[in-house]
N, C-alpha and C positions, 0 to 999 in steps of 0.2 A: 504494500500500500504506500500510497508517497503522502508528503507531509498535506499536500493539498487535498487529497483524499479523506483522510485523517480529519482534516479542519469542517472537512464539507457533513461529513458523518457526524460530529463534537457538535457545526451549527444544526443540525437536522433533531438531536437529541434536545439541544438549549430551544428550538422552537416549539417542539411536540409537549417541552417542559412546560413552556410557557401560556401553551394554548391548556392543556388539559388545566394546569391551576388556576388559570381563568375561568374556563367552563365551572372548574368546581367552585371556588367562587362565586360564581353568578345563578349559580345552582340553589345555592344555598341563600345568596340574595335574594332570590324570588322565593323561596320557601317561607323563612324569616320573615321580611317584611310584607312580602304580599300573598302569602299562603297560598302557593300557585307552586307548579312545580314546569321544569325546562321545556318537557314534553307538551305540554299546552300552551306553553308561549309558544312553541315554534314552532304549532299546528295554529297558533292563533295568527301569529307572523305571517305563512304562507297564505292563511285567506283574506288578510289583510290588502296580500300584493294583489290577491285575482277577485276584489270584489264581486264579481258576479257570480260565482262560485266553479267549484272542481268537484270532479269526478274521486272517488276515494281512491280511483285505481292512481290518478295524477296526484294527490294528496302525497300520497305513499311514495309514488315516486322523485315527488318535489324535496322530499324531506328525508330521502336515503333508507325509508324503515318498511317493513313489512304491512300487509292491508292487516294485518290482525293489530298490529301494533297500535295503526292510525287509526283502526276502529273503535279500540275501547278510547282511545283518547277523545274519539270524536263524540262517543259516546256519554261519555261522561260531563265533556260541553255541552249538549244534546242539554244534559237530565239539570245543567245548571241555567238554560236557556239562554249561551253564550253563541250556538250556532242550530243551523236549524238543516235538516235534509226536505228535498225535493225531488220528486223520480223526474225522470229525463221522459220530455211529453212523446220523444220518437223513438225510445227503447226501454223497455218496461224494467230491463236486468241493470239499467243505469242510474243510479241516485248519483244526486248533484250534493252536495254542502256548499256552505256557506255561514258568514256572522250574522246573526242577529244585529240588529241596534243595538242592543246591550252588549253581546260583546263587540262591537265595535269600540263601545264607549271604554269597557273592560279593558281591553288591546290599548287604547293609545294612554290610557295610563298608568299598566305595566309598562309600555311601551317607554314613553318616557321618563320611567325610574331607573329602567333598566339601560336608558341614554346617560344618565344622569353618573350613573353607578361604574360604566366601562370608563366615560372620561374620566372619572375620580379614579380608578386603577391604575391609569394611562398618561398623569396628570403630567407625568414627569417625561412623557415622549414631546419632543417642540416641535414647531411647524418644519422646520428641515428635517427632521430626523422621519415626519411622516412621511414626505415626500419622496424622502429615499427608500424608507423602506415600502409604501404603496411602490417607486418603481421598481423595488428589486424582487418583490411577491406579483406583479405583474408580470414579470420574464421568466417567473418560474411558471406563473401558472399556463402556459403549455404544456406543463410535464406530462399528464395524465390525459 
């Protein structure tokens, strides 16, 4: 292995370090203060972005996890009246979801606790240091 190898492997651990205590972190921010758990914000996040709603099969697929997975979550929004299903009027095997107004209302202000909470982690990155790093996580991300 060459020293550059070496370095690439050392940054690759210090990122995966920094993402995952982040996530756990913010995991537990949203438990704590807004009695909510990751899995719902980031089924709440994706219907946020397709206001008119998704297919559970695109749900699933938007958010990397299994239809079982997104269904008890969806579920469970369902029974707190944060999202609502609708079958699809031109295939009967297709339900639609989507937010309620309540949880719309819900979403933007996890939304922005959880805005509030990443820059407070992050306070200490400065406007160059994002710039670089947005450019140099830009050129990585063709990798995949």
């Amino acid at each position: 292995m060459s020293d550059q190898s070496k370095r690439r492997l050392k940054m690759w651990i210090r990122l995966l370090g920094v993402t995952r205590a982040t996530e756990n972190h913010l995991r537990e921010h949203l438990r704590i203060n807004h009695a909510t758990t990751l899995p719902r914000f980031d089924v709440m996040a994706a219907l946020w972005r397709r206001r008119d709603g998704v297919t559970m099969s695109e749900l699933s697929r938007m958010l990397l996890v299994s239809n079982g997975n997104a269904t008890a979550v969806v579920d469970r929004l369902e029974k707190d009246g944060f999202v609502a299903r609708r079958p699809s009027e031109t295939d009967r095997r297709t339900v639609y979801v989507a937010l309620t107004d309540a949880g719309l209302q819900e979403f933007e202000g996890l939304a922005a606790g959880h805005e509030r909470e990443v820059d407070r982690l992050f306070a200490e990155v400065s406007e160059a240091d994002l710039d670089q790093l947005t450019d140099i996580l830009k050129r990585m991300g063709g990798i995949a």
